[in-house]
C-alpha positions in Angstrom: -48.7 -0.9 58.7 -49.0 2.5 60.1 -46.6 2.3 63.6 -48.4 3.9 66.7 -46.6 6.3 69.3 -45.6 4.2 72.2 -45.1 6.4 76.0 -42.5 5.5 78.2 -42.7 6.5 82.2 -40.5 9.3 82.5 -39.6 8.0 85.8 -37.4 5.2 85.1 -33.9 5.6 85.9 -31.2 5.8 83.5 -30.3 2.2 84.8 -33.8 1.2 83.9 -33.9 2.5 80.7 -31.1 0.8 79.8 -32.4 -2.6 81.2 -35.7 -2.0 78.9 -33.0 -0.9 75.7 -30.9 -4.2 76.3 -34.2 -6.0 76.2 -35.9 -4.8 73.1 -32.5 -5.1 71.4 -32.6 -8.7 72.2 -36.3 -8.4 70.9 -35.2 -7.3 68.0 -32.5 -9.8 67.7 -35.0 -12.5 67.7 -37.6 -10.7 65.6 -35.2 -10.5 62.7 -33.5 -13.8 63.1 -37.3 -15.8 62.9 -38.9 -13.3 60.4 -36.0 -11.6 58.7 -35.9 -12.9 55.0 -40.0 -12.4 55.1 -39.4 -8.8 56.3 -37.3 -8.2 53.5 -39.5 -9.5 51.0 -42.0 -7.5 52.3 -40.4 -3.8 52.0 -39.2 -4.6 48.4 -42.6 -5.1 47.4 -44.5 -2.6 49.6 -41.5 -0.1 50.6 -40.3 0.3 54.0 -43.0 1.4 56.9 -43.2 5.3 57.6 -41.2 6.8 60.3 -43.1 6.8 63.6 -44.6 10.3 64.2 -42.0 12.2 66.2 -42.3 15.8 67.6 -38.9 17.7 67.1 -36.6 17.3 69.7 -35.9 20.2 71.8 -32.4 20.6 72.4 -32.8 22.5 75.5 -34.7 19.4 77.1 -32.0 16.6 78.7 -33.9 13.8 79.4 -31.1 12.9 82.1 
């Protein structure tokens, strides 16, 4: 499963961002406790999915 760039506003404030964090984490949470052992399963047969497709960081560019 090839993973697809997602954009973010770039107006959110760090408070928001952190709301959004809190709640994927929880996302994740839940991801991984219905579907974890089938996950697994899945990357030892097929490998792990690829990294999503990141420019390099500039370290110049703060975000906040």
């Amino acid at each position: 499963m090839e993973r697809e760039r997602i954009e973010v506003p770039t107006t959110w404030t760090p408070e928001e961002a952190i709301t959004i964090l809190g709640f994927v984490d929880g996302l994740l949470d839940a991801i991984w406790h219905a579907y974890g052992p089938v996950i697994r399963r899945h990357e030892e047969l097929h490998g792990p999915p690829p990294p999503p497709d990141c420019p390099e960081a500039d370290p110049d560019d703060i975000p906040f």
